[in-house]
C-alpha positions, 0 to 999 in steps of 0.5 A: 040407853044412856038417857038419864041413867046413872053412869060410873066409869072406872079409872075415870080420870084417864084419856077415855074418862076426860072425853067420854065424860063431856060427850056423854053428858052433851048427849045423854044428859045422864041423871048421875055420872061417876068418875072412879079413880085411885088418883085424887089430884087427877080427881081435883083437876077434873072436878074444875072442869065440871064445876057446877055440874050437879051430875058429876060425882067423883069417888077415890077407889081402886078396882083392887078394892072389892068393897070400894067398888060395891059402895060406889055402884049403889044405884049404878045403872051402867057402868064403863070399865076403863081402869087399866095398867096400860104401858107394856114396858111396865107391865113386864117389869111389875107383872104382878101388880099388872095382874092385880088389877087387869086380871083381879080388877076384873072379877071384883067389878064383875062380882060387884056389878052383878051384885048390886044390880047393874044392867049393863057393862062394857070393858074396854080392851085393846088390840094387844089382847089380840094373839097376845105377846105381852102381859098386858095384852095377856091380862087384857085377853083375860079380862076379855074371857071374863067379861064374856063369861060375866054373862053366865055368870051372872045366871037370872041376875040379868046384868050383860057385859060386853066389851070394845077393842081398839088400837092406838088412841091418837094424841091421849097421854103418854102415847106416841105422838104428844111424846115425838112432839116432845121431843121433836126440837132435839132432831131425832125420833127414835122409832123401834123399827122401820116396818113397825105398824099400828091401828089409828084411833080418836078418843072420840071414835073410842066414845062413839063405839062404847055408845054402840056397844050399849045400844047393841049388846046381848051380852058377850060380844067383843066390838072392834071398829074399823079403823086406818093403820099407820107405819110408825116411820110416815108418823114421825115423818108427819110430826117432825118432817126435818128430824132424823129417825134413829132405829132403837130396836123393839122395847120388851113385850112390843110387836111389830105389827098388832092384831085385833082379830086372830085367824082364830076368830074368825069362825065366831066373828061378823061383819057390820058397816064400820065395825066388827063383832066377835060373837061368844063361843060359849053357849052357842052364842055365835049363832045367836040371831039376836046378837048377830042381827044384820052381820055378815060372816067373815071368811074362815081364817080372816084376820084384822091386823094393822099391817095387811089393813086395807085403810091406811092414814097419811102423814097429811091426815095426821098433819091435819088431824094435829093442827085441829087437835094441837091444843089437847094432845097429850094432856088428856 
């Protein structure tokens, strides 16, 4: 699907962009691949990893900006929607700039991708867009709702959208390990609360499900792939075995435990070898034989959350996953 298309993904610069780039580009070999970012000194260190590279292109833009975003997609076969504001805490203090560009962003892409003639979409989402508590999960549930519906949309225009949820990225920028490795020397984590749970994945597995997504889609699926959950608690334990955990309490807008399939889901929602797809309620979607293919049912009432997952990650696969990974942790 990817195989010498032009490619642009949004907010390029961030965790997702700077693995999905070089993956992409070792396996699809692209004609053209777009970075599309708001933030040009990320811009200027990425560009010095892809020297030379006829096929990489860089464009300063801001999803907020509806005319930006149709002079970067002349030309644009496929398109990865991975501009995002992501940290929780922000989002509720800043709620309207969180909805100017989760919520805004969105349908400016969606009007321009359609517009231009794009083939195909896929926004990733999260698993706080799941029974969201949070505005960020809440603009992320919109974000979600829109991408299906970009679908209809788009009436005889014939771009399809789609979209990916996942939880956790393991190591990338900001997130929860490379900050405990941080600060690992002073003795003591603070770890919200001692039951909290959270869905483990690698920015590779994130790749390779976006890559599924592609070659699978209709359009208006929701893919979620199966992935380990992890107790907070056994994280900090298997970053730093001698410091001592202090229970802080739960920051604004935080769950203890996150979902990626509600109950409510489950009446459109199938089952594959390693991932889960919840089909579009619209339209009669959900009985689509095309977009179900070889899926199973889900029982009525299941639901996809990271404390009663069947798979769980040790501190030692952590420990190992670290040792391996400990050179990028943190810095992309």
């Amino acid at each position: 699907m990817l195989t010498q298309k032009s490619i642009l993904i949004t907010g390029g610069t961030g965790s997702f962009g700077n693995t999905f780039v070089p993956m992409t580009l070792a396996r699809y070999n692209p004609r053209r691949l777009v970075i599309y970012s708001r933030d040009e000194m990320k811009q200027w260190e990425m560009a010095k990893k892809f020297q030379g590279d006829p096929r990489v292109r860089f464009f300063i833009g801001d999803v907020r900006d509806r005319e930006r975003l149709y002079r970067a997609l002349d030309g644009i076969d496929v398109v990865v929607h991975a501009a995002a504001t992501k940290i929780v805490p922000t989002a509720e203090y800043n709620p309207f700039e969180c909805v100017k560009t989760n919520v805004i962003g969105a349908m400016n892409l969606i009007d321009a991708c359609i517009d231009k003639g794009v083939e195909r979409v896929v926004a990733l989402s999260t698993d706080k867009a799941s029974s969201p508590v949070n505005l960020y999960g809440a603009t992320k549930l919109a974000s979600d709702k829109l991408f299906v519906a970009g679908n209809s949309y788009a009436g005889a225009h014939g771009t399809r959208f789609a979209v990916v949820r996942y939880g956790n990225v393991m190591g990338s920028r900001g997130s929860v390990i490379p900050f405990f490795m941080s600060i690992r020397d002073r003795g003591v984590l603070p770890v919200t609360d001692e039951r909290m749970t959270r869905f483990m994945i690698t920015l590779e597995q994130g790749v390779e499900l976006v890559w599924h997504a592609f070659d699978d889609m209709v359009g208006g699926e929701i893919y979620v792939r199966k992935i380990p959950s992890m107790r907070i608690v056994d994280l900090a334990r298997a970053v730093a075995p001698e410091a001592r955990i202090e229970f802080v309490g739960i920051r604004p807008g935080e769950k203890l435990h996150e979902q990626m399939i509600s109950p409510e889901d489950s009446f459109y929602t199938y089952e594959y070898a390693d991932h889960y797809k919840i089909l579009p309620a619209i339209h009669n979607w959900d009985a689509s034989a095309e977009r179900i293919k070889d899926g199973t049912k889900v029982p009525e009432g299941f639901d996809y959350s990271s404390h009663t997952n069947s798979d769980w990650m040790s501190a030692e696969a952590l420990q190992s996953w670290i040792a391996q990974n400990r050179e990028k942790i943190g810095l992309l």
